[in-house]
C-alpha positions as CSV (number, residue, x, y, z in Angstrom):
1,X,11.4,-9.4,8.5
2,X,8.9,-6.9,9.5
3,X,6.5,-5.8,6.6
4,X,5.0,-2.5,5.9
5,X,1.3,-2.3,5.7
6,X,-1.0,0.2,4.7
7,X,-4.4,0.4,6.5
8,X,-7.5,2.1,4.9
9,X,-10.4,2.8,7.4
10,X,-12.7,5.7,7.4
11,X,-13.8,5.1,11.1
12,X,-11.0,6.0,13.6
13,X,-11.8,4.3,16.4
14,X,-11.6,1.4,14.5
15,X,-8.7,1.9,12.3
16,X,-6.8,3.0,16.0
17,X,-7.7,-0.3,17.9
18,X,-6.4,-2.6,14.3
19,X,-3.3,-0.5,13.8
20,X,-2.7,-0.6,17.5
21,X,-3.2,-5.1,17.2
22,X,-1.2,-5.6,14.0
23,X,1.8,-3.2,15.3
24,X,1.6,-5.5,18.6
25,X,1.8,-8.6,16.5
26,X,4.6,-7.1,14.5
27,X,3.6,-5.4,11.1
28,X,4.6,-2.1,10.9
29,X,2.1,0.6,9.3
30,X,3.2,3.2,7.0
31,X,0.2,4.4,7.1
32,X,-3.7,4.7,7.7
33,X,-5.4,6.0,4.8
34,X,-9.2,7.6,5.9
35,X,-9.9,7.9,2.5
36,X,-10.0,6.1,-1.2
37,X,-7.6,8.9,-2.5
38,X,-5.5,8.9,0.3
39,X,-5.0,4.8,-0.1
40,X,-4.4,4.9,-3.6
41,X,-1.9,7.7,-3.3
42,X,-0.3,5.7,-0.6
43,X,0.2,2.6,-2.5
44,X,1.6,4.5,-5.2
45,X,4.2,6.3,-3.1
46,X,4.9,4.0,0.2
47,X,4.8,0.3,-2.0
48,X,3.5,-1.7,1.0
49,X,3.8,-5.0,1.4
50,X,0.2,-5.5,2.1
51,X,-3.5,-3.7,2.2
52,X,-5.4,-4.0,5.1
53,X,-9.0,-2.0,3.6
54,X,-12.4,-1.6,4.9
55,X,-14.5,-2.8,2.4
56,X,-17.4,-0.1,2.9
57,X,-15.2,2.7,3.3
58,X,-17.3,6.0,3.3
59,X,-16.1,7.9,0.4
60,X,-16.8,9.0,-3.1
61,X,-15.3,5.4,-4.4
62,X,-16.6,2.1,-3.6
63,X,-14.3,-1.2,-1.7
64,X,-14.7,-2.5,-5.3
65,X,-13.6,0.7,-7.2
66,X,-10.5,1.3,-4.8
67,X,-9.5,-2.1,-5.3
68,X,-9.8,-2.0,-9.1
69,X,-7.7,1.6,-8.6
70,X,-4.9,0.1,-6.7
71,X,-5.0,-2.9,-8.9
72,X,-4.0,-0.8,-11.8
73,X,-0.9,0.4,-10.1
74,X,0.6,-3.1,-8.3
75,X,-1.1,-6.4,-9.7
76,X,0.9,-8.2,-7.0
77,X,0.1,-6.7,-3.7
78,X,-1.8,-8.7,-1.4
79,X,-5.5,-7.0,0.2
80,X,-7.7,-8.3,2.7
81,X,-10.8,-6.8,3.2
82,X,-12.7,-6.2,6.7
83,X,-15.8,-5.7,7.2
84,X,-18.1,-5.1,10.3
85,X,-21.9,-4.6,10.5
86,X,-23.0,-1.0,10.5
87,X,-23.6,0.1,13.8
């Protein structure tokens, strides 16, 4: 069964070569959210089945906050968090 993932990443080039690897190894994303409020209103309306989510995405809310935020809507949904050195 192929599950439905949502990606948060506020740097395209990176959120373009992971979507491009997980959809190769069979997860299909629902969507790539480049912001905190568009991954929470995701989650809210898509459900995925998992959270890929850069943990120092560049936005008003912190990787903690966002987590916290989605946390409050779907106690169940699995996240991993990514992170890379800044560049």
């Amino acid at each position: 069964m192929m599950q439905n993932l949502l990606l948060v990443d506020s740097g395209a080039s990176d959120a373009t070569r992971l979507r491009n690897y997980l959809t190769k190894i069979g997860y299909q994303i629902t969507a790539v959210a480049k912001t905190a409020e568009q991954a929470i209103e995701n989650a809210r309306k898509l459900n995925p089945d998992f959270i890929v989510m850069d943990f120092s995405i560049r936005n008003k809310q912190t990787g903690y906050s966002l987590y916290d935020n989605i946390r409050q809507h779907d106690q169940n949904i699995p996240i991993l968090y990514m992170s890379a050195p800044a560049a």
